[in-house]
C-alpha positions as CSV (number, residue, x, y, z in Angstrom):
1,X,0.0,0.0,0.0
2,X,1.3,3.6,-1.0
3,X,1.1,6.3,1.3
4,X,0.5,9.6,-0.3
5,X,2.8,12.2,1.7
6,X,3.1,15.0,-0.3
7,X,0.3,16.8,-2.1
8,X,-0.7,20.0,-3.8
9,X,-1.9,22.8,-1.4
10,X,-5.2,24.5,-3.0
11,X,-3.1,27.6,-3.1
12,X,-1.4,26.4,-6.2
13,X,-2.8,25.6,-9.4
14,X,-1.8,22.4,-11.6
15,X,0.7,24.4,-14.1
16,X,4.1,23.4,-15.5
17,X,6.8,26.0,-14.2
18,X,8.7,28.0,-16.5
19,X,11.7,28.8,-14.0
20,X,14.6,27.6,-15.3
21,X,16.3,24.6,-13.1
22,X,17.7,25.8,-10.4
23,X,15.5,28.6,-9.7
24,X,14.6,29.1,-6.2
25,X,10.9,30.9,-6.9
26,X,9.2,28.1,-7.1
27,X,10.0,27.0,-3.7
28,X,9.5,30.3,-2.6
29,X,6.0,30.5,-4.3
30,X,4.9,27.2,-2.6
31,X,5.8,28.2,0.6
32,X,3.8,31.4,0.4
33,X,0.8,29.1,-0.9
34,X,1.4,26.8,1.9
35,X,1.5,29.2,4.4
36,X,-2.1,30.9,3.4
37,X,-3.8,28.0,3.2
38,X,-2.2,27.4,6.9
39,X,-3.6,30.2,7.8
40,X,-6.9,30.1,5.7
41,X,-6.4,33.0,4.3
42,X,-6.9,32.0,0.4
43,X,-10.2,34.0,0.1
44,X,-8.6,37.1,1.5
45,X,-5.4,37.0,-0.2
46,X,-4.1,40.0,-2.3
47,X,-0.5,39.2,-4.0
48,X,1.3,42.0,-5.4
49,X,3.9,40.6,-8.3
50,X,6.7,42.4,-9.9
51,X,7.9,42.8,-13.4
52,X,10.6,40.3,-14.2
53,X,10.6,36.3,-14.1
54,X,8.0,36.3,-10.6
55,X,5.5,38.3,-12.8
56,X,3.5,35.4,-13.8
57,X,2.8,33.6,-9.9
58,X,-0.4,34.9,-10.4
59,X,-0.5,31.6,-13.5
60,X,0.8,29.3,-10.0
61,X,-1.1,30.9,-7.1
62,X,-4.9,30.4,-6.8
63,X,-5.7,33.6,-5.1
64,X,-5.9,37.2,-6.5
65,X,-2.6,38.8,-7.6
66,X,-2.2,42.0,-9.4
67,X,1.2,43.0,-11.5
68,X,2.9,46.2,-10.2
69,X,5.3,48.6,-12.5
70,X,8.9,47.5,-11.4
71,X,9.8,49.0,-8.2
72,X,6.1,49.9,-7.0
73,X,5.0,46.9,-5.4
74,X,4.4,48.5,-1.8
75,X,2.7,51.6,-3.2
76,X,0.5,49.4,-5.0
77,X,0.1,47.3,-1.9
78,X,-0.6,49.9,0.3
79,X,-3.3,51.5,-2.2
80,X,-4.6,47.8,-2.4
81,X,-5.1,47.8,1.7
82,X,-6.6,50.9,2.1
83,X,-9.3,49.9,-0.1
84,X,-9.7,47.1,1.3
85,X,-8.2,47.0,4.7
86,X,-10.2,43.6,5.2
87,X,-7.9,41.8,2.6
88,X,-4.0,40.0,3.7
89,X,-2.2,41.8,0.9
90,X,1.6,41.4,0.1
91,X,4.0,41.6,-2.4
92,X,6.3,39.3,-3.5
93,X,9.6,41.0,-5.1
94,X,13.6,40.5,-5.9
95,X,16.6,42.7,-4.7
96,X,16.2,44.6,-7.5
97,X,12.5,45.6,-7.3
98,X,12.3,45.8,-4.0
99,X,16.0,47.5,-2.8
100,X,17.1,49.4,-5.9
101,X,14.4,50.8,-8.1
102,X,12.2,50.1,-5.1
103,X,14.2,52.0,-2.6
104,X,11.6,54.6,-1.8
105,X,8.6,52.8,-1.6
106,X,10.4,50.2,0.8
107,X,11.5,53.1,3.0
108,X,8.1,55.2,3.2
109,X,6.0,52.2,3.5
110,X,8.0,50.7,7.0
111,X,8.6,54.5,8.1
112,X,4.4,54.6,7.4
113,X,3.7,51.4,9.6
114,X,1.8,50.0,6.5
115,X,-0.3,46.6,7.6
116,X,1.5,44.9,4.6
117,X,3.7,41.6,4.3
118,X,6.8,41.5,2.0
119,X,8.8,38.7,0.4
């Protein structure tokens, strides 16, 4: 008799990856599904995705995500929550988007106390 051990959270959708081998986001993106449906948070989660290979988790992640201009994740974020302060809304970004281009927006939004999450 097999036991079945591992399985797909209901965060993530049944799609091939296109990272090339090697890449660490699809780990990463698992995780992040893993943890909100840990937390049940699937029907309240708001992803925020940046330009550049993470772009398309919203083709992996079976909640709503939304695409940012590179660099702008957490201004997009925080307009996100304020509309909808009822919503668990992060962003998931590289060192790029989020320390270089993103500078700024990194800085204003912690100095701001936004309710946000960041990866």
């Amino acid at each position: 008799m097999t036991k079945n051990i591992f399985k797909r959270t209901k965060s993530l959708r049944e799609n091939e990856t296109h990272y090339c081998p090697g890449c660490g986001h699809g780990i990463a993106q698992r995780l992040v599904a893993e943890a909100i449906d840990e937390l049940g948070f699937r029907e309240i989660a708001i992803g925020v995705t940046p330009i550049g290979c993470a772009v398309v988790a919203y083709d992996y992640w079976n909640f709503d995500c939304v695409e940012s201009a590179h660099g702008r994740g957490l201004a997009v974020a925080t307009a996100i929550k304020r509309v909808q302060p009822d919503k668990i809304v992060f962003t998931y970004q590289g060192d790029g988007d989020l320390a270089a281009i993103g500078t700024a927006e990194t800085i204003h939004a912690a100095s701001r106390g936004e309710n946000l999450t960041t990866i």
